[in-house]
C-alpha positions, 0 to 999 in steps of 0.5 A: 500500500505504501508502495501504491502511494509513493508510485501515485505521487511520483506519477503526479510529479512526473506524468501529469500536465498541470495547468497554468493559473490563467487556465485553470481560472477559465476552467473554474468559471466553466465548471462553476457556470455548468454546474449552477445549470445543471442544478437548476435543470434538475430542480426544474424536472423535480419540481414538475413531478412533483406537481404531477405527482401532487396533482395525480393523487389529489385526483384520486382523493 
């Protein structure tokens, strides 16, 4: 396991193209922006079944 670890760190030091500072703002702003879509995408589809749900069953009673 310490193995595993100490190979991972050097992987990270040695094989991965880190971005630069200016990059990796842009990035942050479009990993920001999708995110507050996709949550308020998924609060909208919510929100309608649950009106069609609530709406179902009060048909019913």
């Amino acid at each position: 396991m310490i193995n595993y670890i100490k190979e991972s760190f050097e992987e990270l030091k040695a094989n991965v193209t880190w971005p630069n500072w200016a990059e990796g703002q842009n990035l942050m702003v479009v990993v920001a922006v999708f995110s507050i879509l996709f949550s308020l995408a998924i609060w909208a589809v919510d929100t309608v079944f649950s009106k069609a749900i609530s709406y179902y069953f009060d048909l019913i009673n």
